[in-house]
MOPAC internal coordinates of N, CA, C and O (Angstrom, degrees):
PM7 1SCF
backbone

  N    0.0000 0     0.00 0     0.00 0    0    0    0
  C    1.4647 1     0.00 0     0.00 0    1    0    0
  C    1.5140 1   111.39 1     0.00 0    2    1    0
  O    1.2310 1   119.97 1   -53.19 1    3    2    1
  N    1.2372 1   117.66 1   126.81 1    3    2    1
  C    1.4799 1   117.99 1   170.69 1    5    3    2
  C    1.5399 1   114.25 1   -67.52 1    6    5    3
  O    1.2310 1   114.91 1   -76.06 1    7    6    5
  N    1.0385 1   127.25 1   103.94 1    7    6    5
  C    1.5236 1   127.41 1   148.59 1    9    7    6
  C    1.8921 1   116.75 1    -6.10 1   10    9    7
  O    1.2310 1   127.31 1   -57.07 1   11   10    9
  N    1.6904 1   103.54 1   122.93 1   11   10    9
  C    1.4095 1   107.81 1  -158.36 1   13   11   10
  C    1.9694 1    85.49 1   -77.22 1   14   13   11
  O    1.2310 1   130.57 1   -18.21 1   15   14   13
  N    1.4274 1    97.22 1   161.79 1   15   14   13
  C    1.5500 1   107.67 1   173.39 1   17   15   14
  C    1.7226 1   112.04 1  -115.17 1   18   17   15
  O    1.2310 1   128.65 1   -63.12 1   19   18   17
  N    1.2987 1   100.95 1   116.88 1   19   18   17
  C    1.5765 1   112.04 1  -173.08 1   21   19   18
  C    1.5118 1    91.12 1   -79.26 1   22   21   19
  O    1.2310 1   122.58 1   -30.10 1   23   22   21
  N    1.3975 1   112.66 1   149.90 1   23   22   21
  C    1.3650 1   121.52 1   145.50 1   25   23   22
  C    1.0711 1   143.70 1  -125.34 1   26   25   23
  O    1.2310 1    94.47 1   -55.77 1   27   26   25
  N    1.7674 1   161.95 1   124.23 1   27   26   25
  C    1.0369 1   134.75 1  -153.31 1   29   27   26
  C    1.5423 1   115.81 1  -147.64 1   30   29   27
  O    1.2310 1   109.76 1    25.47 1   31   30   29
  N    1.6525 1   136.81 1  -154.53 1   31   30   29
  C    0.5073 1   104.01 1   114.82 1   33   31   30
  C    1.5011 1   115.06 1  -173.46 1   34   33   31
  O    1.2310 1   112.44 1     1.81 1   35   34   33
  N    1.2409 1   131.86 1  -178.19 1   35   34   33
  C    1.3832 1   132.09 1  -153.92 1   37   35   34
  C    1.5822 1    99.27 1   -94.93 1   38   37   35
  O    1.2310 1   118.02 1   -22.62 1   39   38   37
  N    1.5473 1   121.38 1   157.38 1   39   38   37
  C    1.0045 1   159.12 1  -164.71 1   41   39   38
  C    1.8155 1   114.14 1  -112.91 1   42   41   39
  O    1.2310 1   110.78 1   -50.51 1   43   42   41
  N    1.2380 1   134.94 1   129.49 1   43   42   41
  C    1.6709 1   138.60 1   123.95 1   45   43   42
  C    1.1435 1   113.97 1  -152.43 1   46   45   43
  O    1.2310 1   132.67 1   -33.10 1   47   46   45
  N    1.5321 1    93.12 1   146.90 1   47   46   45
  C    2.0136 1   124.92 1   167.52 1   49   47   46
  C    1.2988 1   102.73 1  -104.00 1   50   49   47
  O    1.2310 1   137.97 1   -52.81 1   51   50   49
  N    1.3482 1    82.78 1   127.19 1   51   50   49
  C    1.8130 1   102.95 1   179.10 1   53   51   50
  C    1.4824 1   106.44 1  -109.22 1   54   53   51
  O    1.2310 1    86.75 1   -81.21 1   55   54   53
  N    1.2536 1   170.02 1    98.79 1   55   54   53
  C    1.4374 1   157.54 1  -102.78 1   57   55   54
  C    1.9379 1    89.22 1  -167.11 1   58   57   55
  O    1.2310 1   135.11 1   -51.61 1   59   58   57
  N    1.6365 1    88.37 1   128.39 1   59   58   57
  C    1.3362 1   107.18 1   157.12 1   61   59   58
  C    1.3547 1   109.59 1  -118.76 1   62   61   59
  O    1.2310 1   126.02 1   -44.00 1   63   62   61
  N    1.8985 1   106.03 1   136.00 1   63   62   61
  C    1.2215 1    91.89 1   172.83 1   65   63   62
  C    1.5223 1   109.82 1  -141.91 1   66   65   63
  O    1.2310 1   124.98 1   -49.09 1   67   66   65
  N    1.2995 1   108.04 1   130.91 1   67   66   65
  C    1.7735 1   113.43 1  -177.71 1   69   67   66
  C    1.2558 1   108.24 1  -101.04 1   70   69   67
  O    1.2310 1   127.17 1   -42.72 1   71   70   69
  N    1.4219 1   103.80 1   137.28 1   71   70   69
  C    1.7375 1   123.06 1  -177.53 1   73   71   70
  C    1.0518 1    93.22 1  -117.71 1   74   73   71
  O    1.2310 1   116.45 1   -73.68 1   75   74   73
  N    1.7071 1   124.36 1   106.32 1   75   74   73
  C    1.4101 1   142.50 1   141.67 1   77   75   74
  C    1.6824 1   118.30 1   -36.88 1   78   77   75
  O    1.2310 1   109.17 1  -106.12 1   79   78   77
  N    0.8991 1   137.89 1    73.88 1   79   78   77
  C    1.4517 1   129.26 1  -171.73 1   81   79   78
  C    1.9316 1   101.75 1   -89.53 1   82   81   79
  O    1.2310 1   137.29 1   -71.05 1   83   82   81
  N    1.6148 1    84.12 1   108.95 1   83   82   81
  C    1.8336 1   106.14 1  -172.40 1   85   83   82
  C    1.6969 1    96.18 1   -75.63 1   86   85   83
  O    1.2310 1   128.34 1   -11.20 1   87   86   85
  N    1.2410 1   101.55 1   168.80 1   87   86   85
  C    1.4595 1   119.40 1   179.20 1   89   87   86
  C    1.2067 1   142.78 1   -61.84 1   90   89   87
  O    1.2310 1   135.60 1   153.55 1   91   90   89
  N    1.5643 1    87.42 1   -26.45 1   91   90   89
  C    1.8481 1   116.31 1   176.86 1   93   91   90
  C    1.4080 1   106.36 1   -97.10 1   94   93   91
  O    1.2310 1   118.00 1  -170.43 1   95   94   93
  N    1.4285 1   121.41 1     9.57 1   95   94   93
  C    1.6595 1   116.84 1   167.59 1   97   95   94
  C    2.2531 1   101.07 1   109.94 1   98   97   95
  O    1.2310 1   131.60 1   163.54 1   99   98   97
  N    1.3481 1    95.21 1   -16.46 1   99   98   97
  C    1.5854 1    80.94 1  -162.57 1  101   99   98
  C    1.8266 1    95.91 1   -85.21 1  102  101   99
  O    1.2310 1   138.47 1   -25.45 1  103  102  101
  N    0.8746 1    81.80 1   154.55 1  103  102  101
  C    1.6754 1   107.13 1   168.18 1  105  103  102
  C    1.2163 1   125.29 1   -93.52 1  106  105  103
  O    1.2310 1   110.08 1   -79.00 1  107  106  105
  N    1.3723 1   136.22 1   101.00 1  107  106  105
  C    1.7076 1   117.63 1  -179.83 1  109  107  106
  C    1.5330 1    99.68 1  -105.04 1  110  109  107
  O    1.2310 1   115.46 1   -71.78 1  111  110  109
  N    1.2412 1   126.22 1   108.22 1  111  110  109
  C    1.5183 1   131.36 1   146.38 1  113  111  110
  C    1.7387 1   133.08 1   -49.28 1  114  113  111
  O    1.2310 1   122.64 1   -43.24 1  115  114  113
  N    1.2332 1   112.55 1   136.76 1  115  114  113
  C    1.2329 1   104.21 1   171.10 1  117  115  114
  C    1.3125 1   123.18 1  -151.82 1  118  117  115
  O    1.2310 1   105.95 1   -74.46 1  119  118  117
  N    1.4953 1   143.68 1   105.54 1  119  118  117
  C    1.5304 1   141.91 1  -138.59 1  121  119  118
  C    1.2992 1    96.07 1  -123.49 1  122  121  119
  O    1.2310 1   134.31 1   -33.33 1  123  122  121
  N    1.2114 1    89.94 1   146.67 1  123  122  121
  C    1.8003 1   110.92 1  -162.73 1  125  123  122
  C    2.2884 1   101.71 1  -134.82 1  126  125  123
  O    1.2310 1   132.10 1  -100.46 1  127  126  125
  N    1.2817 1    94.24 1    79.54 1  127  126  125
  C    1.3627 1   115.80 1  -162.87 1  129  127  126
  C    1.8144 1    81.84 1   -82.42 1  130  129  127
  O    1.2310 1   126.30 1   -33.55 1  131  130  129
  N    1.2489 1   105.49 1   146.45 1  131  130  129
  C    1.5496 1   135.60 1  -177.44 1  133  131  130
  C    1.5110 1   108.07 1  -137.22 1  134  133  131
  O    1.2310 1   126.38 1   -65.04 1  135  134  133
  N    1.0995 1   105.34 1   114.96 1  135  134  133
  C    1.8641 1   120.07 1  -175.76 1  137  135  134
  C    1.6293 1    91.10 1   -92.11 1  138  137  135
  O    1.2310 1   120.12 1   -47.91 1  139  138  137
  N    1.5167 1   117.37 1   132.09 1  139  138  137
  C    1.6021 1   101.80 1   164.16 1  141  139  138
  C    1.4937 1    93.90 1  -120.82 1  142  141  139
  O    1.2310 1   107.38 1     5.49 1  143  142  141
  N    1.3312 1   141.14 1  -174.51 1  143  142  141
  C    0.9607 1   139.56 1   154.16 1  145  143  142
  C    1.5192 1   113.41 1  -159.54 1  146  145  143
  O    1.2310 1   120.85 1   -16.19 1  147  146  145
  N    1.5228 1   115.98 1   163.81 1  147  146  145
  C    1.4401 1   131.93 1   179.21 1  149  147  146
  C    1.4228 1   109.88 1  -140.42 1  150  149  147
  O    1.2310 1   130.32 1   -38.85 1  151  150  149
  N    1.2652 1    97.69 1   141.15 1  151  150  149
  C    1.6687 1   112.76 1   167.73 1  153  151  150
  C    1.5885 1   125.17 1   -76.50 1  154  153  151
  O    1.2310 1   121.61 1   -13.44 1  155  154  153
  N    0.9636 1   114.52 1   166.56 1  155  154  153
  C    1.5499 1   120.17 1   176.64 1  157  155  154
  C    1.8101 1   109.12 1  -155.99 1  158  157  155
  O    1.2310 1   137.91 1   -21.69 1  159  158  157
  N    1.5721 1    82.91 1   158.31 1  159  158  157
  C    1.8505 1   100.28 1   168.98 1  161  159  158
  C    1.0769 1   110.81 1  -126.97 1  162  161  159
  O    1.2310 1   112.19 1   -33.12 1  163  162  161
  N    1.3339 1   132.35 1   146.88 1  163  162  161
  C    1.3535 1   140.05 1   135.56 1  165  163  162
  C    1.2878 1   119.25 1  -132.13 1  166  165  163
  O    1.2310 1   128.93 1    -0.42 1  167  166  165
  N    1.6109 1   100.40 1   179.58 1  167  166  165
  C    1.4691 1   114.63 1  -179.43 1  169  167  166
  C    1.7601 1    95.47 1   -90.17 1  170  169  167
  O    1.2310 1   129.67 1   -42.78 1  171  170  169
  N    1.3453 1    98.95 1   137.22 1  171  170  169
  C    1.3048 1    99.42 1   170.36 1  173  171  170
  C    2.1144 1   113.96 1   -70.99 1  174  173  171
  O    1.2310 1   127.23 1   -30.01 1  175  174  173
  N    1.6078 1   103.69 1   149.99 1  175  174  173
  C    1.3628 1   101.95 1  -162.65 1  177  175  174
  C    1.9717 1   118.87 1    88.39 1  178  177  175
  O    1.2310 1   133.41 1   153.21 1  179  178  177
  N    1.1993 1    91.69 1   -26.79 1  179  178  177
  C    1.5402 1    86.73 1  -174.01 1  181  179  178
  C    1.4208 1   105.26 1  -128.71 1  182  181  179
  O    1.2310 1   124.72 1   -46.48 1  183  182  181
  N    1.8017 1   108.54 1   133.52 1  183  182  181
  C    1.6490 1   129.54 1   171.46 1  185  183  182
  C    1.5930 1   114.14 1   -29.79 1  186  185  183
  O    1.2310 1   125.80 1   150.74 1  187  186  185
  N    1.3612 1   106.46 1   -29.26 1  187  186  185
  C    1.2079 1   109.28 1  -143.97 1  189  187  186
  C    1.5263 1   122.96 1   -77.97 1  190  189  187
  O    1.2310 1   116.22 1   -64.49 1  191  190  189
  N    0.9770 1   124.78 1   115.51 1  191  190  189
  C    2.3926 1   121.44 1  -155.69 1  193  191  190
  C    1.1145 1    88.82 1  -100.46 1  194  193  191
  O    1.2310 1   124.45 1   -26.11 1  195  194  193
  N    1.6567 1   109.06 1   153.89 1  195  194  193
  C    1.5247 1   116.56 1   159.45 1  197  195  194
  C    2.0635 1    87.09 1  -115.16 1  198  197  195
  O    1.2310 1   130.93 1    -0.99 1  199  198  197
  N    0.6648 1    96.51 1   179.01 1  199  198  197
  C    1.9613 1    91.79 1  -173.58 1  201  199  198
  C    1.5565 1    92.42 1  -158.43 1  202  201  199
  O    1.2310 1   128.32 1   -43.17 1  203  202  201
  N    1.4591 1   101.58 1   136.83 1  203  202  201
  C    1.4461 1   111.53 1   170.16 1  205  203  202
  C    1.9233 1   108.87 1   -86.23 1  206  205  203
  O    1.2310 1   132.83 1     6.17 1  207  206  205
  N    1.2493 1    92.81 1  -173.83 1  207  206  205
  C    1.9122 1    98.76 1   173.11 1  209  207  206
  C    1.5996 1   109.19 1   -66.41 1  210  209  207
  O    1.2310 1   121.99 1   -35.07 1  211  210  209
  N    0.9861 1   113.80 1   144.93 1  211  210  209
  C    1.7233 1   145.47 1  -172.12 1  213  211  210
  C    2.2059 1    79.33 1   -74.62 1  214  213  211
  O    1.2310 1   126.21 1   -38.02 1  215  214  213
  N    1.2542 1   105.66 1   141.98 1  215  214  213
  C    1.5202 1   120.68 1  -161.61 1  217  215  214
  C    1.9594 1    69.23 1   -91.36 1  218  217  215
  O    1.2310 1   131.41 1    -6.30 1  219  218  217
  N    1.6104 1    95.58 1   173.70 1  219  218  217
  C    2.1386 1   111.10 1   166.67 1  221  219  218
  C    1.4306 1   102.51 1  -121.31 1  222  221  219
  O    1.2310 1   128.81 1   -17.94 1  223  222  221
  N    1.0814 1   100.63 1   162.06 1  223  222  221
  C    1.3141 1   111.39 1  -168.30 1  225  223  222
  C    1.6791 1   108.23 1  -147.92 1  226  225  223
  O    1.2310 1   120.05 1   -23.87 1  227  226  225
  N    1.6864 1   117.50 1   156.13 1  227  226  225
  C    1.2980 1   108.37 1   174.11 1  229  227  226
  C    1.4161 1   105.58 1  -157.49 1  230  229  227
  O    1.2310 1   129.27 1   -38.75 1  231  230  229
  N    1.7518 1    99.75 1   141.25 1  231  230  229
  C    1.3561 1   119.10 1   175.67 1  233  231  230
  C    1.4844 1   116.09 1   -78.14 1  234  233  231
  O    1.2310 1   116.68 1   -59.53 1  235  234  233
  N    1.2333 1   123.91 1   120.47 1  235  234  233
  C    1.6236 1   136.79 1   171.44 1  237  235  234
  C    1.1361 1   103.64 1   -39.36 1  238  237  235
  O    1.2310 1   115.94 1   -49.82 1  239  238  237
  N    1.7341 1   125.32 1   130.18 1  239  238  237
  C    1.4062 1   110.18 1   139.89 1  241  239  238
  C    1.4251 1   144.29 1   -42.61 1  242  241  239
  O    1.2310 1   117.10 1   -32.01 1  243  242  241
  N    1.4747 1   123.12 1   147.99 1  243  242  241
  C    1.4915 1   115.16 1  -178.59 1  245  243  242
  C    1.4285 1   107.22 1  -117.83 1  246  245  243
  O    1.2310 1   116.93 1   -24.30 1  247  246  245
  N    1.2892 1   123.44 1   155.70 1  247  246  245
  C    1.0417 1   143.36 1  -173.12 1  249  247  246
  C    1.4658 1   108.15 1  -127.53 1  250  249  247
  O    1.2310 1   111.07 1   -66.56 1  251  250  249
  N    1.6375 1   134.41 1   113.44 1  251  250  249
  C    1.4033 1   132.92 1  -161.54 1  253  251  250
  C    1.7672 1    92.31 1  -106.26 1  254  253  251
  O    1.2310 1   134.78 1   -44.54 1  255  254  253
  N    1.4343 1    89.00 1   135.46 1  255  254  253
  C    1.9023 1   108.96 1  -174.08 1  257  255  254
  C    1.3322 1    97.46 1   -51.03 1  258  257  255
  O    1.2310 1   115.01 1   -40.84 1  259  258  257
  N    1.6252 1   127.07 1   139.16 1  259  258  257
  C    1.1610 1   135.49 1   176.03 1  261  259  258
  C    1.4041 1   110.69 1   -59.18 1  262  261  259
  O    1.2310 1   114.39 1   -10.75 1  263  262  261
  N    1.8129 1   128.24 1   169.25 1  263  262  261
  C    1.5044 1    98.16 1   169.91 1  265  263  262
  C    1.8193 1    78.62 1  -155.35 1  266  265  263
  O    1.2310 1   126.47 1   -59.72 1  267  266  265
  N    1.5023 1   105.17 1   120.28 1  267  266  265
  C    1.5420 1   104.29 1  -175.30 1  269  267  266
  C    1.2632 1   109.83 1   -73.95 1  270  269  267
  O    1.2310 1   117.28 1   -46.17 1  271  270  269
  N    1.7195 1   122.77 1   133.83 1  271  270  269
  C    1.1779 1   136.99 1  -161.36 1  273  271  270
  C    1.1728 1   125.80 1    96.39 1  274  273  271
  O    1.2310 1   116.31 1   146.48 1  275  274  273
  N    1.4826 1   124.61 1   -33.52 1  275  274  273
  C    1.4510 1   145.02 1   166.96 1  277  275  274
  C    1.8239 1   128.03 1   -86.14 1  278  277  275
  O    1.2310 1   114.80 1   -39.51 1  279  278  277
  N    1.1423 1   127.47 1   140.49 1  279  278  277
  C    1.5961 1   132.40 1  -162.70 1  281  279  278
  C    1.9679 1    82.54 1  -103.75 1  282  281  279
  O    1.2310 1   126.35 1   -31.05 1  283  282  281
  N    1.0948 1   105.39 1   148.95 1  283  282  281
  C    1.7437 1    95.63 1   166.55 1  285  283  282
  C    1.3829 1   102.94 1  -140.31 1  286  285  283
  O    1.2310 1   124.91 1   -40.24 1  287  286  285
  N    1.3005 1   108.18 1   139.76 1  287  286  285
  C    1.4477 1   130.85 1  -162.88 1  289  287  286
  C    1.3928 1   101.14 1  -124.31 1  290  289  287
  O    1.2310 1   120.21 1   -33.86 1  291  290  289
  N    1.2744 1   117.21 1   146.14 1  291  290  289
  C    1.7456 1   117.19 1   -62.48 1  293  291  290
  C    1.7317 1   108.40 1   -36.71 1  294  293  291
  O    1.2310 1   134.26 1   -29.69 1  295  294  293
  N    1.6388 1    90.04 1   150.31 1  295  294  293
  C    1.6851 1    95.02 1   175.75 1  297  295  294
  C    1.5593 1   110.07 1   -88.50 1  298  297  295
  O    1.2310 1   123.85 1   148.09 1  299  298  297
  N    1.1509 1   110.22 1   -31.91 1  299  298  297
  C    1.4934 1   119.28 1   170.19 1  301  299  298
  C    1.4053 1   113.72 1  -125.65 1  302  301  299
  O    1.2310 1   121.94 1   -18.86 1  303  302  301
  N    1.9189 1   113.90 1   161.14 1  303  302  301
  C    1.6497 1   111.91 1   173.19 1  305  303  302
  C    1.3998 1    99.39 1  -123.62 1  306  305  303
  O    1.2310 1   116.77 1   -64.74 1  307  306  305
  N    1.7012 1   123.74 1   115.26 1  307  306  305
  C    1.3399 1   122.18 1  -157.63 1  309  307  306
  C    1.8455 1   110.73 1   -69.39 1  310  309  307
  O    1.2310 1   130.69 1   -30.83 1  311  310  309
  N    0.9300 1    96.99 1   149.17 1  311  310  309
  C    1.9165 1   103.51 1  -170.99 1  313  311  310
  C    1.9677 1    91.61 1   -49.87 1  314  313  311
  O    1.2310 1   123.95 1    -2.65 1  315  314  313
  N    1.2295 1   110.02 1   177.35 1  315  314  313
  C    1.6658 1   103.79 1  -172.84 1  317  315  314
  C    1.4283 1   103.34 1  -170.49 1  318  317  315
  O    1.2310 1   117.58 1   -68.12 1  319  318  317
  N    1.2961 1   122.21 1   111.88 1  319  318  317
  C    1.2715 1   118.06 1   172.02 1  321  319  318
  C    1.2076 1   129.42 1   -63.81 1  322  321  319
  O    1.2310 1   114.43 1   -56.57 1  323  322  321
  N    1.8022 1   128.15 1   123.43 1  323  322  321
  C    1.2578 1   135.86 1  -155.26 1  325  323  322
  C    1.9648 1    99.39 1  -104.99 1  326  325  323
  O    1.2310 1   127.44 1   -46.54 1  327  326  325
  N    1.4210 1   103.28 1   133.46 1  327  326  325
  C    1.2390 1   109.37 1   175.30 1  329  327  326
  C    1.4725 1   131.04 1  -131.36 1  330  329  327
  O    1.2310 1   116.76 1    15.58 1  331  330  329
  N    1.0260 1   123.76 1  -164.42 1  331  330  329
  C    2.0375 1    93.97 1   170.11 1  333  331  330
  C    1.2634 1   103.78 1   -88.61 1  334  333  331
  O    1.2310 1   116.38 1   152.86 1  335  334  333
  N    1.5389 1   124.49 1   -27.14 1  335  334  333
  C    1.2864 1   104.35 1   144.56 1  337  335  334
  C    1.7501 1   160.94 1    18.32 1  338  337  335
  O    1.2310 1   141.07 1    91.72 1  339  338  337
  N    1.5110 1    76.72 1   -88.28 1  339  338  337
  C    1.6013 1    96.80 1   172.14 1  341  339  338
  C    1.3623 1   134.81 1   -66.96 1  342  341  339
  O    1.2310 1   116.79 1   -27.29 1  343  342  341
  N    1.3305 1   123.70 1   152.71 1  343  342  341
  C    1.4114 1   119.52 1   177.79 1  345  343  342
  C    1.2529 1   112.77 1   -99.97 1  346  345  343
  O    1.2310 1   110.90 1   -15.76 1  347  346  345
  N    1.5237 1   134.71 1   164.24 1  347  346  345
  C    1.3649 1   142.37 1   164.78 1  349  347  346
  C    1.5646 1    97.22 1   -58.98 1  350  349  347
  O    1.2310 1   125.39 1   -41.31 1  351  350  349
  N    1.4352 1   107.24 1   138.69 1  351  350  349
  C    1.8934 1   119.87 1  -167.54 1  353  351  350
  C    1.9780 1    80.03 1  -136.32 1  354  353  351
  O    1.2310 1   140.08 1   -24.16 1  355  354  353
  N    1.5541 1    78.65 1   155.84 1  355  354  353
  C    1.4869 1   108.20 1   166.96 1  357  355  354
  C    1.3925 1    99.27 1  -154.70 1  358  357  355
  O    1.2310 1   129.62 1   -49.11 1  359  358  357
  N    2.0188 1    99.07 1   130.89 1  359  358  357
  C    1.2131 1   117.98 1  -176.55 1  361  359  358
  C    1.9393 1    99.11 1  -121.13 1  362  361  359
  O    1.2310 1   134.50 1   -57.80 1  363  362  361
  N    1.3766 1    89.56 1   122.20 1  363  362  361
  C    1.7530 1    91.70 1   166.55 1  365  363  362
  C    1.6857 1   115.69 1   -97.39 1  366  365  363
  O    1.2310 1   125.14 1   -30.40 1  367  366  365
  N    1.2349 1   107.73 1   149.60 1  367  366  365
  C    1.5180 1    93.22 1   175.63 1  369  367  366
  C    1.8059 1    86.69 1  -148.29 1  370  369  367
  O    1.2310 1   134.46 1   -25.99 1  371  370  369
  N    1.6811 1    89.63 1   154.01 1  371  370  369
  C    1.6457 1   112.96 1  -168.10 1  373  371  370
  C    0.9824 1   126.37 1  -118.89 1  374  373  371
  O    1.2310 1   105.37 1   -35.68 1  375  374  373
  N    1.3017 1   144.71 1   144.32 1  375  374  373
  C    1.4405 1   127.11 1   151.31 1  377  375  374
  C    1.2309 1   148.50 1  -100.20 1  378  377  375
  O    1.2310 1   107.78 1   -55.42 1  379  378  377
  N    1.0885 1   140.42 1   124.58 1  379  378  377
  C    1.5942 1   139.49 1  -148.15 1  381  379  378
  C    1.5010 1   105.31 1  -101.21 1  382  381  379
  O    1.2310 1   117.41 1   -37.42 1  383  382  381
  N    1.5603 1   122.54 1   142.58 1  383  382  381
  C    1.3395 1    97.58 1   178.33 1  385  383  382
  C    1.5500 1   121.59 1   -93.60 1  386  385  383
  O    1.2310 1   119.49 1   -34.58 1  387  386  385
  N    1.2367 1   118.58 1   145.42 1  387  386  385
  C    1.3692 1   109.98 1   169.15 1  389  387  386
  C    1.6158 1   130.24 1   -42.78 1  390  389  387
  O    1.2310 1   120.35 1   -47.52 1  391  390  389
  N    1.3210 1   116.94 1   132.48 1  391  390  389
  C    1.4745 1   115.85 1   165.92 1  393  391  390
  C    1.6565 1   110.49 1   -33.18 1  394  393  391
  O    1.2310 1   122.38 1   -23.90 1  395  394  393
  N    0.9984 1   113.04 1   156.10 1  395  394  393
  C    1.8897 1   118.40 1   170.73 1  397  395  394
  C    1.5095 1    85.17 1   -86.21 1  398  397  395
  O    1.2310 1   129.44 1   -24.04 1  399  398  397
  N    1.7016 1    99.40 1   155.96 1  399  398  397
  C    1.5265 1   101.01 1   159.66 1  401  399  398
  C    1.3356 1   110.20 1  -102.97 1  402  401  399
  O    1.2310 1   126.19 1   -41.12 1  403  402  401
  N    1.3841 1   105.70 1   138.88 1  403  402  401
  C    1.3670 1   120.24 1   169.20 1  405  403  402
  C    1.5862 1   103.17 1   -51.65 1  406  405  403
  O    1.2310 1   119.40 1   -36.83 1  407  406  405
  N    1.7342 1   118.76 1   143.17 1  407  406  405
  C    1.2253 1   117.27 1   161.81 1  409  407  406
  C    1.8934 1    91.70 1  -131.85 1  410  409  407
  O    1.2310 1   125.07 1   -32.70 1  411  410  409
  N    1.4763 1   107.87 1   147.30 1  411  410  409
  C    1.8625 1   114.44 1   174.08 1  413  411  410
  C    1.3720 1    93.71 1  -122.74 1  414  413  411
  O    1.2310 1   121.29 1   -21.44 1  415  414  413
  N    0.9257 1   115.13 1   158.56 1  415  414  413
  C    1.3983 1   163.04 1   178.42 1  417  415  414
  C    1.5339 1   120.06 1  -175.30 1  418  417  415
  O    1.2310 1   124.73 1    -7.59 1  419  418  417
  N    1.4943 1   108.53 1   172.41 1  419  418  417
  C    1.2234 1   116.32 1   166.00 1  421  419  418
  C    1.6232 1   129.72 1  -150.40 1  422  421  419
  O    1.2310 1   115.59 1    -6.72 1  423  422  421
  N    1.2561 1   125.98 1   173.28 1  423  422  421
  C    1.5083 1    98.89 1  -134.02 1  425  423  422
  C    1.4398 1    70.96 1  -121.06 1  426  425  423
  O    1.2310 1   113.22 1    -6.69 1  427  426  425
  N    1.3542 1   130.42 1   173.31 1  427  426  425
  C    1.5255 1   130.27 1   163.55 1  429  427  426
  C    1.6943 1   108.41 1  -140.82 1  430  429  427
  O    1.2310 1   120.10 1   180.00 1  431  430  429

């Protein structure tokens, strides 16, 4: 009898997540979880895996809500190809306030 052939296969989420930290103190989070996965064989009875290639994966660019008066750093988080590779990232981004504009006149 030939030995039956199991097949299966394995699972990971690799998660980026950027915390917008707004002006008024709040924080809006938003995680961008990436499932990759790979297949496998074995012989049934035995430990032993053959494993195919790890699947790619990719995180969306972000775009951080404008905020009038304020510069926001980073303004964008560039899209990024996810691999098995990669590690779970966290990107914060801030906002600085704009200079006031000077206005002159003069008074008499």
């Amino acid at each position: 009898d030939e030995p039956a052939i199991v097949e299966g296969k394995e699972e990971k989420t690799i998660t980026r997540t950027i915390n917008v930290h707004l002006p008024n103190g709040e924080v809006q989070t938003t995680r961008q979880p990436v499932t990759l996965e790979r297949k496998y064989t074995s012989v049934a009875g035995s430990d032993e895996k053959k494993y195919g290639p790890w699947t790619v994966g990719r995180w969306e660019s972000f775009t951080a809500p404008e905020q009038e008066g304020y510069t926001v750093i980073p303004g964008t988080v560039d899209e990024v190809e996810v691999t098995s590779e990669s590690l779970d990232a966290v990107v914060d981004i801030y906002y600085r306030a704009d200079e006031p504009a000077i206005v002159e006149g003069k008074e008499e």
